[in-house]
C-alpha positions as MATLAB code, in Angstrom:
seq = 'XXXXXXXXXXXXXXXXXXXXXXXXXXXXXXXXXXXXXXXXXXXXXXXXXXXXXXXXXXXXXXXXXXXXXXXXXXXXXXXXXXXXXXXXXXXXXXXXXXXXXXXXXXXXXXXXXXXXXXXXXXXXXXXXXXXXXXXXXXXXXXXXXXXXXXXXXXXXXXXXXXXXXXXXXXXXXXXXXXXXXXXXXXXXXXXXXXXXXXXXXXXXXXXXXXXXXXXXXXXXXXXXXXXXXXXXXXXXXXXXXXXXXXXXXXXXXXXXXXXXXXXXXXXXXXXXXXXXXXXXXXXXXXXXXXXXXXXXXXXXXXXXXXXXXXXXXXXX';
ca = [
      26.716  -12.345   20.448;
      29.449  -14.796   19.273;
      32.754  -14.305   20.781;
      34.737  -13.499   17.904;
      38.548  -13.324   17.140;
      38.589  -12.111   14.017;
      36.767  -10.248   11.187;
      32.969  -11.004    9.637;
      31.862  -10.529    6.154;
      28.379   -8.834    5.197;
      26.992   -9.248    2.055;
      23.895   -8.172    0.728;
      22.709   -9.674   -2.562;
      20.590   -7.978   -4.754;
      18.612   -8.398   -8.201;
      21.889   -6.901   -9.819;
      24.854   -7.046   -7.516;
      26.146   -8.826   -4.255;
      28.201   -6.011   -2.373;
      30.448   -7.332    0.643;
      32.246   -5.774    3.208;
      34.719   -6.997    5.736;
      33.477   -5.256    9.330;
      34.780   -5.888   12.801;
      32.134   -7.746   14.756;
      30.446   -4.405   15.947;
      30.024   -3.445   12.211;
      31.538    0.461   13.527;
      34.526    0.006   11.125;
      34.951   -1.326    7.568;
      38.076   -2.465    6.445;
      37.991   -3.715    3.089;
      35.031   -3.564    0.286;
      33.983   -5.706   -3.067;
      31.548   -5.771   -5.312;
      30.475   -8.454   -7.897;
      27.685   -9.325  -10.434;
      24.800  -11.400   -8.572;
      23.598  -13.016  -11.920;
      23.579  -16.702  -12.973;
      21.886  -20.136  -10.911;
      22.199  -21.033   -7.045;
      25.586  -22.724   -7.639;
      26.682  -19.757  -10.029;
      26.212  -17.492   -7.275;
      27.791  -19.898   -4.649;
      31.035  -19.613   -6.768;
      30.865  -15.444   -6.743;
      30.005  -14.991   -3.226;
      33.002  -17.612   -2.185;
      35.173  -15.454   -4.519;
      33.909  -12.495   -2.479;
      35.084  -14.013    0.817;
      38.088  -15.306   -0.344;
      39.109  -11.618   -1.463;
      38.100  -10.076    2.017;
      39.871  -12.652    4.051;
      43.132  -12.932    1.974;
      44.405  -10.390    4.663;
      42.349  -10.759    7.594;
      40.776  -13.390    9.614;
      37.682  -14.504    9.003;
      35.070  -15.670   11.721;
      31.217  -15.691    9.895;
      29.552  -14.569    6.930;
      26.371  -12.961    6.819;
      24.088  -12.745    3.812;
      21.148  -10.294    3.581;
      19.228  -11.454    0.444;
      15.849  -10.238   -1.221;
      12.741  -12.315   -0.570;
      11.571  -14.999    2.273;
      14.830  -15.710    3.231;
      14.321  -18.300    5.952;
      16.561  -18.969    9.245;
      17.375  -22.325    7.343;
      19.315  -20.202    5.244;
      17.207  -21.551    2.025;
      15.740  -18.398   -0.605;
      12.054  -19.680   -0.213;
      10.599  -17.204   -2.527;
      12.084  -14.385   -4.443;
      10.637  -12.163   -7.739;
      13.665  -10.540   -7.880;
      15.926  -13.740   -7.733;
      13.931  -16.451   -9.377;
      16.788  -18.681   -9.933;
      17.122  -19.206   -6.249;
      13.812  -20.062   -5.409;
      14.108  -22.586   -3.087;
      17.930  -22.689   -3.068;
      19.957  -23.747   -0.430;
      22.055  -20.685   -0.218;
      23.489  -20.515    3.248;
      24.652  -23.998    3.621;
      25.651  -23.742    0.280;
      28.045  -20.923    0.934;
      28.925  -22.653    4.611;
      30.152  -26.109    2.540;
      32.027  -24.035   -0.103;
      33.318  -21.441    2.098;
      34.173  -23.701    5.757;
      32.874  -20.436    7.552;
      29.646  -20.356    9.360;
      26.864  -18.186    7.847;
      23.990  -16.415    8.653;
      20.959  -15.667    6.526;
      18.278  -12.890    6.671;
      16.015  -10.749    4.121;
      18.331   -7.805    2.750;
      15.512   -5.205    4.402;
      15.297   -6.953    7.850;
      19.287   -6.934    8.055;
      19.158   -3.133    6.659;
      17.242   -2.582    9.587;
      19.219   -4.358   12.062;
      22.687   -2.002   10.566;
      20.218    1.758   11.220;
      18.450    0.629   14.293;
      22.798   -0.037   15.961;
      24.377    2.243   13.693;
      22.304    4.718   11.690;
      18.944    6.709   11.792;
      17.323    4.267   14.181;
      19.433    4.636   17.206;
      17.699    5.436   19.872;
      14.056    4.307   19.419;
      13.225    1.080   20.263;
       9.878    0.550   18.031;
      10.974    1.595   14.780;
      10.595    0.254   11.292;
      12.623    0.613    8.329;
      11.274    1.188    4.958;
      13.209    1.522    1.706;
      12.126    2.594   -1.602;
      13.238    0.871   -4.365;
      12.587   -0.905   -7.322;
      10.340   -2.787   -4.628;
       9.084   -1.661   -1.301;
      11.412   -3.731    1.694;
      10.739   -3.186    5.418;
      12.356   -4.484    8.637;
      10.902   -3.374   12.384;
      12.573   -3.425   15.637;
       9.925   -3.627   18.581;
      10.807   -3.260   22.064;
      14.474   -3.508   20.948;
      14.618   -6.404   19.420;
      14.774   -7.302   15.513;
      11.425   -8.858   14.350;
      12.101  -11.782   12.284;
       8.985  -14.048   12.842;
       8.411  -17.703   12.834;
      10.410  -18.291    9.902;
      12.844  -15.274    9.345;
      10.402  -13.762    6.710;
       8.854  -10.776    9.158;
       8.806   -7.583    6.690;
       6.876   -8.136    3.555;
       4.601   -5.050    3.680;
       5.583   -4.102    0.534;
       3.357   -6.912   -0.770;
       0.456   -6.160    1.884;
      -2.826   -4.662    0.098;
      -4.023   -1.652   -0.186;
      -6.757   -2.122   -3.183;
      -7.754   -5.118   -3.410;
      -9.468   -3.975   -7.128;
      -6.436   -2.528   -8.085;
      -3.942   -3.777  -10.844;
      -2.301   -6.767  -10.978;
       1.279   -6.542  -10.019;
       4.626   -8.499  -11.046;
       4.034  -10.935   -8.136;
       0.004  -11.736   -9.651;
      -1.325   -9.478   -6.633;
      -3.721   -7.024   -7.200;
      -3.132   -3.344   -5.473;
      -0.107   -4.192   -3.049;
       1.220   -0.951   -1.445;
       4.687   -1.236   -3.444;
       2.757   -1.198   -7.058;
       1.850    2.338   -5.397;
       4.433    3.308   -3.793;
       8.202    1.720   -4.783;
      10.707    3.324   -6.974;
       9.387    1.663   -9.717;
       5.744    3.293   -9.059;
       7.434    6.911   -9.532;
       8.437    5.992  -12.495;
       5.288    4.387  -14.030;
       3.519    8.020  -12.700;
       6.071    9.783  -14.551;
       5.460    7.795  -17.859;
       2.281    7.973  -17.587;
       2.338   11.495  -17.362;
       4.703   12.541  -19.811;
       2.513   10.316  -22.049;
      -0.305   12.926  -22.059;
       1.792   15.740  -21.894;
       1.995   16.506  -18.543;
       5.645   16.123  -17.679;
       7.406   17.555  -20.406;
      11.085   18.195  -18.659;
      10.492   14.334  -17.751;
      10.861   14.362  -21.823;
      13.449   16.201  -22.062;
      15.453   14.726  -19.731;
      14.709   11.115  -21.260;
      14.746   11.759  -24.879;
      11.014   10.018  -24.569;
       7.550    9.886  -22.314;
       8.333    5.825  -22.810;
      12.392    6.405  -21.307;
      11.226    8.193  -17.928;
      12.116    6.516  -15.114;
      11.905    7.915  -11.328;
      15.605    9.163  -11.730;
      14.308   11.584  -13.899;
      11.354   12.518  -11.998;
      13.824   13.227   -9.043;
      16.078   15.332  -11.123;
      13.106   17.755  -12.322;
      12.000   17.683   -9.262;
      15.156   18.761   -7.849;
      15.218   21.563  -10.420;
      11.834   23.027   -9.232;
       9.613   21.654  -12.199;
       5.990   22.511  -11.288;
       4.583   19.053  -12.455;
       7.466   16.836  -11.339;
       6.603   18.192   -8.368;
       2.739   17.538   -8.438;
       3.788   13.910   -9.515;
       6.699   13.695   -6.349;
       3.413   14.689   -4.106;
       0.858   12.065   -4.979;
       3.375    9.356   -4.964;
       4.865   10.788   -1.323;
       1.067   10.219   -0.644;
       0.640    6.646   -1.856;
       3.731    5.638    0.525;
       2.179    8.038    3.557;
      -0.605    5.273    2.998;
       1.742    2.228    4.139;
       3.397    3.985    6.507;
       0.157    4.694    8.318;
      -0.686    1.033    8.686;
       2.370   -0.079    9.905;
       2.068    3.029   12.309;
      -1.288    1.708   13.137;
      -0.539   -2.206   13.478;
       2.403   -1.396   15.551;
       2.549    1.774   17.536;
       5.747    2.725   16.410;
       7.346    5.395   17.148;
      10.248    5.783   14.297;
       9.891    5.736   10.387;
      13.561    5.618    8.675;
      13.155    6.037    4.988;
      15.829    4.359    3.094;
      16.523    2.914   -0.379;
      17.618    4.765   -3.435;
      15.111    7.353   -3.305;
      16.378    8.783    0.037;
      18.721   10.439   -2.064;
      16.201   12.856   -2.936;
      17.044   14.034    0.658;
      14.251   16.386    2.880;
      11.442   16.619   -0.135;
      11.147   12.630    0.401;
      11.088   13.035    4.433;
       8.926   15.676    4.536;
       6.412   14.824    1.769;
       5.377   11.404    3.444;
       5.656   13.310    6.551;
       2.441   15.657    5.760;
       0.630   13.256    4.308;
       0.798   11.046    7.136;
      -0.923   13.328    9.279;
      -3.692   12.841    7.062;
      -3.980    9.484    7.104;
      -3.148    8.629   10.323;
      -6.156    7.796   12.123;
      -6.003   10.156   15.972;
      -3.149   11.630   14.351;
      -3.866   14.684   16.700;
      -4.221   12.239   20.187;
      -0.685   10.614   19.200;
       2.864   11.856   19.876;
       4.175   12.634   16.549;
       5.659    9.620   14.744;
       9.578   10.831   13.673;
      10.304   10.342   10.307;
      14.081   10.508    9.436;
      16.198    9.432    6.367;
      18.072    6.004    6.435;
      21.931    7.233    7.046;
      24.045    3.890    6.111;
      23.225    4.529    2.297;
      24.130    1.255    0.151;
      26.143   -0.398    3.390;
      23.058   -1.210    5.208;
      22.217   -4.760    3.823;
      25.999   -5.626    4.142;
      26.475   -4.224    7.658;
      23.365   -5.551    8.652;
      24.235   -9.084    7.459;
      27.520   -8.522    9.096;
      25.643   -8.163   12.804;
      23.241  -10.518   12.248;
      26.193  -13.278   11.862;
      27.504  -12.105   14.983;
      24.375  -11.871   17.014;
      23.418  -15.849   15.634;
      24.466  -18.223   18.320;
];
């Protein structure tokens, strides 16, 4: 870990927003927040995220930046490939920021850096083989194996959202067919909840979205959380469809931790124990294994930034 003076900013960029934090190198304690609109080109966003750091450091010092980022985000600190950011394909991004900003920076994938922030501070501690999966509009996941954050050859360990699981199935937004996240991401729930409110078979999903074509997984949650029969039946056979992931990563790495996170984990113990019973299913010798523990991710929408944050002081 750098030996470091003074304070480190985390940001985690997203399709939507780029949310910083100022942290003290250990990430335990946040002293200052922003937020700001991720839109426009690479040099667009160079210009916000330098606004960001210039707001969190009017105060304090500042030592490093880190930047957790969706898609192969390489240790080069260039976006390589990103659906949800395809104005930064190939972008420079990190030395970018490091020119415009005179601060060193570190660059990782927003779910590998979300992983880094439970595995020190949240649901992970304590287990040393544990992965991280969140739920969102996509499916992101970061591991930690014998302790140590997996970030592979190039920084882009993690992608097992876009891993297959029917290779027949339909063709999703990246031109794969059947990846586990058409199945199983936010976005999923709420194509299962359209789908069935388009036949008639979720009609508080209706009525909670004015239309079958307005349902979204928000609203699938909220019936569910009202103890609608059928949002319920819908909740189940996605909870399934993720089970299904899970169990491969179970198998491919013997882990011993699953922390759920993304915006879905704020459906809370359904979520947890849903993909929990369905695992035991699919899990090949679930019976001859210890029992895998699933928990919910605890850092909530903090974990890319904090994350970033300790990856910039763990880079040498």
């Amino acid at each position: 870990m750098r030996s470091l003076g003074g304070m480190i900013v985390g940001i985690d960029v997203g399709g939507t927003n780029a949310r910083a934090l100022l942290v003290e190198p250990g990430g335990v304690e946040v002293r200052a927040r922003s937020l700001a609109s991720s839109a426009g080109d690479g040099p667009a966003l160079v210009a916000t995220l330098v606004g960001l750091v210039d707001e969190l450091r009017a105060t304090s010092q500042v030592d490093a930046v880190g930047l957790g980022i969706a898609g192969l985000a390489g240790r080069d600190g260039v976006l390589h490939y990103s659906p949800n950011l395809p104005g930064l394909v190939e972008f420079p991004i990190g030395p970018e920021l490091e020119q415009a900003s005179g601060l060193p920076v570190a660059v990782g994938n927003d779910a590998t850096v979300a992983t880094l922030a439970e595995a020190r501070l949240g649901a992970g501690r304590g287990s040393d083989h544990l992965a991280l999966v969140t739920l969102g509009t996509g499916i992101g996941t970061g591991f930690v194996l014998g302790g140590r954050l997996l970030e592979g050859a190039n920084g882009f360990a993690g992608e097992s959202g876009h891993s297959v699981v029917d290779a027949d199935g339909p063709t999703h937004v990246t031109g794969q067919r059947g990846p586990w996240e058409y199945f199983a991401s936010g976005s999923a729930l709420g194509r299962l909840g359209r789908d069935a409110a388009a036949v008639g078979a979720f009609g508080r999903g209706v009525e909670l979205a004015g239309s079958a074509e307005s349902v979204t997984g928000h609203h699938v949650a909220v019936a569910l959380g009202e103890g609608d029969r059928q949002a319920a039946e819908l909740f189940d056979g996605w909870c399934r469809h993720v089970a299904l992931g899970v169990a491969n990563l179970v198998l491919l790495l013997d882990l011993d931790r699953i922390v759920l996170g993304g915006g879905l984990v704020a459906v809370g113990e359904p979520l947890r124990d849903g993909v929990a019973r369905h695992l035991v299913d699919l899990l090949p010798g679930a019976s001859h294994r210890p029992q895998v523990d699933l928990r919910l991710a605890e850092l909530g929408d903090d974990a890319g930034a904090l994350g970033a944050a300790l990856l910039a002081a763990g880079r040498d």
